[in-house]
C-alpha positions as YAML, in Angstrom:
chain: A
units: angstrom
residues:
- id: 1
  name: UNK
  ca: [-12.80, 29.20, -11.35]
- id: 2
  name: UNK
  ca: [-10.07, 27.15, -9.39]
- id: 3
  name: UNK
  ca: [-10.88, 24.26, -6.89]
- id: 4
  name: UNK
  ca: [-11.49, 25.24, -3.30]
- id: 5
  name: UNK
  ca: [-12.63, 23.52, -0.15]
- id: 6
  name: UNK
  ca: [-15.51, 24.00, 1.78]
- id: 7
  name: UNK
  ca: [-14.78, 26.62, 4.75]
- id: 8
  name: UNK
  ca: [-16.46, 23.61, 6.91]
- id: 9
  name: UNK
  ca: [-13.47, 20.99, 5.58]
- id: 10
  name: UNK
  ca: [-11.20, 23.89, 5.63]
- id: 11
  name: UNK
  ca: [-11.93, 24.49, 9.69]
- id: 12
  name: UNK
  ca: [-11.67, 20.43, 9.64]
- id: 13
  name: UNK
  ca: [-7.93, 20.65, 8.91]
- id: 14
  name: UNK
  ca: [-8.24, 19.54, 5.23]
- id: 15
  name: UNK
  ca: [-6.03, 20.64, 2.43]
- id: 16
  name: UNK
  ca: [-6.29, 20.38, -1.39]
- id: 17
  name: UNK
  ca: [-3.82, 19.71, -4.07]
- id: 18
  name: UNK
  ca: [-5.40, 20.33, -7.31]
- id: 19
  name: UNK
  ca: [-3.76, 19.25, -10.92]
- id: 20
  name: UNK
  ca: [-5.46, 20.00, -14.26]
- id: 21
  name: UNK
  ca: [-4.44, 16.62, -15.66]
- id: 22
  name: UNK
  ca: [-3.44, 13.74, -13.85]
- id: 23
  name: UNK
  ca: [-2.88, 10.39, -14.44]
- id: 24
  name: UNK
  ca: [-4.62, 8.68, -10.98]
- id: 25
  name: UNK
  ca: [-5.59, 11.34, -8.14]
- id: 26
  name: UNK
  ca: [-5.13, 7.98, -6.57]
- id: 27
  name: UNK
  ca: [-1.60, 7.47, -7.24]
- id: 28
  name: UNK
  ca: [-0.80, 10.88, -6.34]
- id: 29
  name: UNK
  ca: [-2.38, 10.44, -2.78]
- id: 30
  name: UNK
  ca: [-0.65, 7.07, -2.34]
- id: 31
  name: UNK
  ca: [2.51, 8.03, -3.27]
- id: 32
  name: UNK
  ca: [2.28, 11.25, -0.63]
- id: 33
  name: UNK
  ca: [1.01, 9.07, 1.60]
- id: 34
  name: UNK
  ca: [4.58, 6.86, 1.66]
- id: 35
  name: UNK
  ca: [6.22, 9.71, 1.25]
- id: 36
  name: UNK
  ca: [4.86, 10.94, 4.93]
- id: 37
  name: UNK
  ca: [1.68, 13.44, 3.95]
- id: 38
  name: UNK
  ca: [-0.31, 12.72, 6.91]
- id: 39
  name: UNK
  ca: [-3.58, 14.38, 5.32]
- id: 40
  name: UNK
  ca: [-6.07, 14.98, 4.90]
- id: 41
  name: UNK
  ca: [-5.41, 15.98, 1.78]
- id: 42
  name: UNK
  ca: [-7.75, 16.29, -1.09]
- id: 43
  name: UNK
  ca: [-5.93, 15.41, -4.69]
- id: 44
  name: UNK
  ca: [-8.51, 16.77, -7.17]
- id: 45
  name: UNK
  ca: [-8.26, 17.04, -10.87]
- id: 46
  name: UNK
  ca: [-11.15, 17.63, -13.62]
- id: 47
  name: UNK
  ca: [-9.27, 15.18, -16.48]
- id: 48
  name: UNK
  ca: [-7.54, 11.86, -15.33]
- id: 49
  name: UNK
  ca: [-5.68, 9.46, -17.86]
- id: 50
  name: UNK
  ca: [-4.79, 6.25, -15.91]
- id: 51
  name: UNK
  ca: [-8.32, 6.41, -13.84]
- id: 52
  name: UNK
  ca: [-8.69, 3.89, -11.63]
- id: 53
  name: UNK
  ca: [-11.80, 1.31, -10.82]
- id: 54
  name: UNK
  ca: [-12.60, -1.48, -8.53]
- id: 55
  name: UNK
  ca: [-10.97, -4.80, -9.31]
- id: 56
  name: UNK
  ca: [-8.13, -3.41, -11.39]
- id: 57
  name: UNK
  ca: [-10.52, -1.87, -13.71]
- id: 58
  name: UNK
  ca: [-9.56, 1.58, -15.47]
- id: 59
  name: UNK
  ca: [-11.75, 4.35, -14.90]
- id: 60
  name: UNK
  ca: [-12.45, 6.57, -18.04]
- id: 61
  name: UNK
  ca: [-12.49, 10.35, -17.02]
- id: 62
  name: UNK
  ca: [-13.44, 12.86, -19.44]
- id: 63
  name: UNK
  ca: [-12.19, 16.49, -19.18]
- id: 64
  name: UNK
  ca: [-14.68, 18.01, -16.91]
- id: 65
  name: UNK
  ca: [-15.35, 14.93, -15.00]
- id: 66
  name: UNK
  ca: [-13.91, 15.58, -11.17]
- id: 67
  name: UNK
  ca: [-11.49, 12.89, -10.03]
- id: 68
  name: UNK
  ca: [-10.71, 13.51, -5.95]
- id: 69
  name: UNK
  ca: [-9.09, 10.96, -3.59]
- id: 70
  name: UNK
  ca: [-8.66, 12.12, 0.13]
- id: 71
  name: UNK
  ca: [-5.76, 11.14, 1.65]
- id: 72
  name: UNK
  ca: [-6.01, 9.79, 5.17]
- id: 73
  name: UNK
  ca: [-3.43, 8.14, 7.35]
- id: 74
  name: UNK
  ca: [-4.74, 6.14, 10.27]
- id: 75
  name: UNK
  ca: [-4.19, 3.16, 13.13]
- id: 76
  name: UNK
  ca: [-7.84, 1.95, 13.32]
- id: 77
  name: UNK
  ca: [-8.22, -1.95, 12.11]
- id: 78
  name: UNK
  ca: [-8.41, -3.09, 7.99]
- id: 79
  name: UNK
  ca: [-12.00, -3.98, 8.87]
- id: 80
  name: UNK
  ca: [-12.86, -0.78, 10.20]
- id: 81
  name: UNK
  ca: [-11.05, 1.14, 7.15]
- id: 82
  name: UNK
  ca: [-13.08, -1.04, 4.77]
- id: 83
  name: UNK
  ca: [-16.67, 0.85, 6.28]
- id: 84
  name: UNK
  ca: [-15.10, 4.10, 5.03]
- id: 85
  name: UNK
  ca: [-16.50, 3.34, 1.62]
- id: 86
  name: UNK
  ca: [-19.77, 3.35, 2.60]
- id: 87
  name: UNK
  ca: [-19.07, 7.18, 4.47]
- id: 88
  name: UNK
  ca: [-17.87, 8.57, 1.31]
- id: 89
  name: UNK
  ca: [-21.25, 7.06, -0.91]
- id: 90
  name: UNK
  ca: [-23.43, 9.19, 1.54]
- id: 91
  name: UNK
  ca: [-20.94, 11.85, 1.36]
- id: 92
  name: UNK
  ca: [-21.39, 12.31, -2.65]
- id: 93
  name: UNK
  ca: [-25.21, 11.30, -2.60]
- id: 94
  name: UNK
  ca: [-25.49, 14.28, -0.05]
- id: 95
  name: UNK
  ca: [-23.15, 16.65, -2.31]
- id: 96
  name: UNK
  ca: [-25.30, 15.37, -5.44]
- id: 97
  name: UNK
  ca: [-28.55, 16.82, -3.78]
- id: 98
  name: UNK
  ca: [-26.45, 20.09, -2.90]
- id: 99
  name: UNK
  ca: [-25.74, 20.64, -6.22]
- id: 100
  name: UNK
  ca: [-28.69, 19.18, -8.78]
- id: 101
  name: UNK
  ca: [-31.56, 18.47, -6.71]
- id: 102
  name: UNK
  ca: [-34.35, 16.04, -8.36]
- id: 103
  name: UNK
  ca: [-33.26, 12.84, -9.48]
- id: 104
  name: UNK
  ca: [-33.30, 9.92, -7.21]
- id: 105
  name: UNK
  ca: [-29.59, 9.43, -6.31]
- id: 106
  name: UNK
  ca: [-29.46, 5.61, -4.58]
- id: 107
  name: UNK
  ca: [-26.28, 3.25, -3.23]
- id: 108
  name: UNK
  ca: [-25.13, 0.29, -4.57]
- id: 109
  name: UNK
  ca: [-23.43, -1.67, -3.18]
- id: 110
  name: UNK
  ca: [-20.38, -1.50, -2.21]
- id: 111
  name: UNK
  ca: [-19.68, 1.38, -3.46]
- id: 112
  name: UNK
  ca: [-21.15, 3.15, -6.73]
- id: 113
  name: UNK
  ca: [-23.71, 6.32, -6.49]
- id: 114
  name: UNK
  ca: [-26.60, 5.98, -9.20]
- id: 115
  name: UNK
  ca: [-29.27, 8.70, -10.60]
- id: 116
  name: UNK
  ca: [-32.34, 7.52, -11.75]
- id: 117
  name: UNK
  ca: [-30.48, 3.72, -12.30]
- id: 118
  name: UNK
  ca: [-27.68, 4.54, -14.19]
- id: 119
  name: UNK
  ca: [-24.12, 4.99, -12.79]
- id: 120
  name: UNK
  ca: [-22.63, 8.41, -12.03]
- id: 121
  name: UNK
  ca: [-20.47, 8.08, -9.31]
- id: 122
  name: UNK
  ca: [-17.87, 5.35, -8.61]
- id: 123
  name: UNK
  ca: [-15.77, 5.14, -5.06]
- id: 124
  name: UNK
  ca: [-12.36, 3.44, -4.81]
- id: 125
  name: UNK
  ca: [-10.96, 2.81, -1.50]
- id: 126
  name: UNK
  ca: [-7.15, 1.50, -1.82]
- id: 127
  name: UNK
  ca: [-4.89, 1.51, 1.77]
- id: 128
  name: UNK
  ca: [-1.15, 0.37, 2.44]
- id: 129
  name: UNK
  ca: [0.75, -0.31, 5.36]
- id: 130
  name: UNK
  ca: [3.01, 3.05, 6.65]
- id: 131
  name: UNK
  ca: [5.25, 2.26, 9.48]
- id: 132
  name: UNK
  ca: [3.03, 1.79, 12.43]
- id: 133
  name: UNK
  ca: [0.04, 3.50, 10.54]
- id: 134
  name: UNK
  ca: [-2.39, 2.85, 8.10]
- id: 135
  name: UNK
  ca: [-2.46, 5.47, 4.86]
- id: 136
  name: UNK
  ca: [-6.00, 4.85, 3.05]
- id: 137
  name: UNK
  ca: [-6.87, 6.67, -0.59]
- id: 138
  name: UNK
  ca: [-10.24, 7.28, -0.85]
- id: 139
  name: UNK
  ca: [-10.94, 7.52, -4.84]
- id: 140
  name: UNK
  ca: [-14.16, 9.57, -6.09]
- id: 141
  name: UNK
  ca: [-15.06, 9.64, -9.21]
- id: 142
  name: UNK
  ca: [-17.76, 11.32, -10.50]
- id: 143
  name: UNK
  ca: [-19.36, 11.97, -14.01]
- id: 144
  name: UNK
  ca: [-20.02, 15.89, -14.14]
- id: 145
  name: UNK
  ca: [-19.62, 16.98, -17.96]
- id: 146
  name: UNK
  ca: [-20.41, 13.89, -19.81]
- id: 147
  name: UNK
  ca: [-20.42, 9.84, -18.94]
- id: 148
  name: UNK
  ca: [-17.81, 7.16, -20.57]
- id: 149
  name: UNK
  ca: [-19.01, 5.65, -23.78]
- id: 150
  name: UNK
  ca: [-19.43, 2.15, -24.36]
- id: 151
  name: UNK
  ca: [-20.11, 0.56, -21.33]
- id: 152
  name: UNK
  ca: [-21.73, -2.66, -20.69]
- id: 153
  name: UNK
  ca: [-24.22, -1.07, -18.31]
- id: 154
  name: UNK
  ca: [-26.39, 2.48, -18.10]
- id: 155
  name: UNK
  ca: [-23.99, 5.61, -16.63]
- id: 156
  name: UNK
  ca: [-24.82, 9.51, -16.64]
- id: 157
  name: UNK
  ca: [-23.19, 12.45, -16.35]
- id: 158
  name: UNK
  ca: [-25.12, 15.40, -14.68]
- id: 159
  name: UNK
  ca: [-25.05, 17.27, -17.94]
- id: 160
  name: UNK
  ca: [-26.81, 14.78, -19.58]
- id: 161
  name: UNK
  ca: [-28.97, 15.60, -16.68]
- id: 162
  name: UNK
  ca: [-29.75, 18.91, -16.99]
- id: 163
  name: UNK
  ca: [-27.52, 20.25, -14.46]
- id: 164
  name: UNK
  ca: [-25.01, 22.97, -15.30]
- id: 165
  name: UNK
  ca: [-22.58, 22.43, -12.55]
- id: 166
  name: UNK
  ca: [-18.77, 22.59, -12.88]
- id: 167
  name: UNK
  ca: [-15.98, 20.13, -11.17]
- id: 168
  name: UNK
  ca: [-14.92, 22.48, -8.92]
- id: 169
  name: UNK
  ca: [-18.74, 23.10, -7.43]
- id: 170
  name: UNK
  ca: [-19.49, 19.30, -7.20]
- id: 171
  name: UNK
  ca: [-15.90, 18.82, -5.26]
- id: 172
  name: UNK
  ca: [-16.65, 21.77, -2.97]
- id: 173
  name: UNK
  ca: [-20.05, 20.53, -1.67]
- id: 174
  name: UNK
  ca: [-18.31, 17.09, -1.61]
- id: 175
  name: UNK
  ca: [-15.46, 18.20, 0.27]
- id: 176
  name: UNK
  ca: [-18.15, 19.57, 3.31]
- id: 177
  name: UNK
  ca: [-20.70, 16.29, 3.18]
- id: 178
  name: UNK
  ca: [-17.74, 14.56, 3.74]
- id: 179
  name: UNK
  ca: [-16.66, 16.11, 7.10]
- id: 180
  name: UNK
  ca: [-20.34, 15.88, 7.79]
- id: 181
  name: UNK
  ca: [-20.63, 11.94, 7.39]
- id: 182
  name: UNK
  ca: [-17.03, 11.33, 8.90]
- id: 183
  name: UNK
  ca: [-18.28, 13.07, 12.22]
- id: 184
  name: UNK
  ca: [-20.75, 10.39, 12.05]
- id: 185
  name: UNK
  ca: [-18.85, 7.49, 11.64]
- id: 186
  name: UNK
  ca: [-16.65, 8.96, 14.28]
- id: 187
  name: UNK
  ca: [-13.68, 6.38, 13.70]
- id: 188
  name: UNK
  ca: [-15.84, 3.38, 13.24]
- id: 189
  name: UNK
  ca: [-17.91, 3.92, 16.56]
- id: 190
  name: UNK
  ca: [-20.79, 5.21, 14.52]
- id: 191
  name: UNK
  ca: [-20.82, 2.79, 12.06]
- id: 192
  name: UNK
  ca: [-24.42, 1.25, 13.01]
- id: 193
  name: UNK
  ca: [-25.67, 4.93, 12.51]
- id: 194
  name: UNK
  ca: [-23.50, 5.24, 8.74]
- id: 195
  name: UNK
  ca: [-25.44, 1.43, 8.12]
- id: 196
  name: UNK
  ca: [-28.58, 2.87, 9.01]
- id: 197
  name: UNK
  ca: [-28.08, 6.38, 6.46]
- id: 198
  name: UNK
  ca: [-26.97, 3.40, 4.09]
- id: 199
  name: UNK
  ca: [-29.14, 1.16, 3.63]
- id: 200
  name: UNK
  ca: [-32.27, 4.20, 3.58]
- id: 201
  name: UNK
  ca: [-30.61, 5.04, 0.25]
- id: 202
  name: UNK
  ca: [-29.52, 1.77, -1.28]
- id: 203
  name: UNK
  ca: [-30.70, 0.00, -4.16]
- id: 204
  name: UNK
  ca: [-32.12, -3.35, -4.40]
- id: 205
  name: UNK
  ca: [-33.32, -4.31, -1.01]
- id: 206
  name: UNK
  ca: [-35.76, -6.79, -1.02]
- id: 207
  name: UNK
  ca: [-35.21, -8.04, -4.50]
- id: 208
  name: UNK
  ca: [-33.59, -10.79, -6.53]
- id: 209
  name: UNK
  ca: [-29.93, -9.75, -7.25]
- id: 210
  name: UNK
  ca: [-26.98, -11.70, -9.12]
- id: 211
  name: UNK
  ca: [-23.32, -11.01, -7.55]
- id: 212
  name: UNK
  ca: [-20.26, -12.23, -9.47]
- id: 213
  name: UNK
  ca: [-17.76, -13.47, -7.13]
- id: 214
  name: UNK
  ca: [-14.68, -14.35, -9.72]
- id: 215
  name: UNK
  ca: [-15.45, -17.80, -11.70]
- id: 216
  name: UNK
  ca: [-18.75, -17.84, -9.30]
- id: 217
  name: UNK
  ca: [-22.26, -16.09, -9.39]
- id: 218
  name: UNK
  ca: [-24.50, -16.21, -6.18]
- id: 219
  name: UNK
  ca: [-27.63, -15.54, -6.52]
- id: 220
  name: UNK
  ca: [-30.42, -14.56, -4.17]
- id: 221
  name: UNK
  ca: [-32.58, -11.60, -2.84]
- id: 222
  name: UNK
  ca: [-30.66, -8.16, -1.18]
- id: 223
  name: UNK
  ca: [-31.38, -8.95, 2.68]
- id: 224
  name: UNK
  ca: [-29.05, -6.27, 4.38]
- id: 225
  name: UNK
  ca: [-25.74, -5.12, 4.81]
- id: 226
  name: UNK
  ca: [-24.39, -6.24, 8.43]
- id: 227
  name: UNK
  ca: [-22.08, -4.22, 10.83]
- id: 228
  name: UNK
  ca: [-19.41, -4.63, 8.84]
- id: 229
  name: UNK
  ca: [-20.62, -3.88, 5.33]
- id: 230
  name: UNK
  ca: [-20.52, -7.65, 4.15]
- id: 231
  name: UNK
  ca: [-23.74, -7.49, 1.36]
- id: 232
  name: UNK
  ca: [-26.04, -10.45, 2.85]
- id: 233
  name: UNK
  ca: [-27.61, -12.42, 0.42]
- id: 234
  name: UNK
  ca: [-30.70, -14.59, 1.02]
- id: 235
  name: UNK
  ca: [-30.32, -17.80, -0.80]
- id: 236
  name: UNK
  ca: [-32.25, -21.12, -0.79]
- id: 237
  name: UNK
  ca: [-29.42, -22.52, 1.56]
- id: 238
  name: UNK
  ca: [-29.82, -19.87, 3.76]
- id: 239
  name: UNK
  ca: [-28.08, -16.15, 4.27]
- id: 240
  name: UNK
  ca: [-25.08, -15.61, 2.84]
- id: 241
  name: UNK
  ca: [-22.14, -12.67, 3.59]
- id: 242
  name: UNK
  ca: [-21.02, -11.32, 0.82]
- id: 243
  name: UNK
  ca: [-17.54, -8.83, 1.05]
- id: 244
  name: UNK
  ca: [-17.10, -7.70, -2.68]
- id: 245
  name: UNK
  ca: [-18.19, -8.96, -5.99]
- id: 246
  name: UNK
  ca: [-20.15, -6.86, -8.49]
- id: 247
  name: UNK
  ca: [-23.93, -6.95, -8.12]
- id: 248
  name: UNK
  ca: [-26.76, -7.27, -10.69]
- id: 249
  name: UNK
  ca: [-30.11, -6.15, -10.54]
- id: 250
  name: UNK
  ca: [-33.62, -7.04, -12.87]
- id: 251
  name: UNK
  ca: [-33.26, -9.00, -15.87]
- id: 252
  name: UNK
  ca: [-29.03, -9.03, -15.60]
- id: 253
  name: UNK
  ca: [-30.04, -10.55, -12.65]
- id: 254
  name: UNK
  ca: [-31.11, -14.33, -14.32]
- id: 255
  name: UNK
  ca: [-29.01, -13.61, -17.48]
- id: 256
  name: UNK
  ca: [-27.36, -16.45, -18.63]
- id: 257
  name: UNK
  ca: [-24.34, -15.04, -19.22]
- id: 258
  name: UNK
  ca: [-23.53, -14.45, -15.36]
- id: 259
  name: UNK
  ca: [-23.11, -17.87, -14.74]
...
């Protein structure tokens, strides 16, 4: 079995470029992206070597793991761009449910998909200036056949799971949730409905959360996410907007090590 889109992202226009080992699906769609793609154009592959994560992180991707960045080119605004994180989350909690019903698949923020509290879906949004346009990568990553080992925090794979479902299956019910959510957010005008969808599904909310910003570590309790995305964090001083770090939850929450 090959990849394939959809029919509903197919009718949307989108296209697919599938590799059986790539270095960085996100590379790939960058680098077509200066080159003048115009997308949207799915890069897929089901065994990544130079993986990327959030913060200049690698991202480990086993064979059988999907790796799929859509390629987008557009003129709307950096801060408007930055929301389209929180379209594809929805997009692979809604494929997730397609495809292995059951667990409890939440958002955290910014931008990682959880079952049952343990990572199994990461998101990397990277964009560059093209000419008068905007080209924007949209990295998925998602842990199908197995989940990297030694990590410092919980991560699953839907095998481990139960779920016999293949790459290709989990990128083509991905591939339609996606077209469903980006209706939604409708270029940024629909963002307050995308925040709503969001926050429904996120993780945290209401509780006592560490987020490491660099050399820092606020602390506080998960009030919201505003219009833009920012995390807001209740603190003693009062709220505080948050627009990336790497949140903690529980007892990482007050470890001492975080400081």
């Amino acid at each position: 079995m090959g990849f394939s889109l959809a029919p509903r992202a197919s009718d949307a226009g989108h296209r697919l470029l599938a590799f059986d080992t790539i270095g960085s699906t996100n590379a790939e769609a960058l680098a077509r992206g200066r080159a003048g793609e115009a997308g949207p154009l799915w890069v897929v592959s089901a065994h990544q070597t130079a993986g990327r994560g959030r913060r200049g992180n690698a991202w480990q991707s086993l064979r059988g793991n999907l790796g799929a960045s859509l390629l987008l080119r557009t003129a709307a605004p950096p801060a408007t761009v930055a929301t389209l994180g929180f379209v594809a989350g929805l997009a692979v909690r809604s494929a997730l449910e397609c495809v292995a019903p059951g667990p409890a698949y939440r958002l955290k923020w910014p931008n990682d998909v959880l079952a049952d509290g343990a990572k199994l879906s990461g998101i990397l949004l990277e964009t560059e200036i093209a000419g008068e346009a905007r080209i924007v990568a949209l990295g998925i990553g998602v842990n199908v056949a197995a989940s990297p080992p030694r990590l410092p925090y919980r991560a699953t794979s839907l095998a481990e799971l139960g779920f016999e479902v293949s790459a290709e299956e989990m990128l083509e019910a991905l591939s339609a949730s996606w077209v469903e959510f980006e209706s939604i957010w409708e270029k940024g005008r629909g963002m307050a409905r995308i925040r709503k969808l969001w926050l429904d599904a996120a993780i945290g909310l209401g509780e006592p959360i560490a987020v490491r910003l660099g050399a820092e570590t606020a602390r506080g309790t998960f009030e919201t996410i505003d219009e833009t995305g920012q995390l807001v964090l209740r603190t003693l001083n009062g709220p505080r907007a948050i627009a990336a770090g790497e949140v903690h939850f529980g007892e990482a929450a007050t470890a001492r090590e975080l400081a």
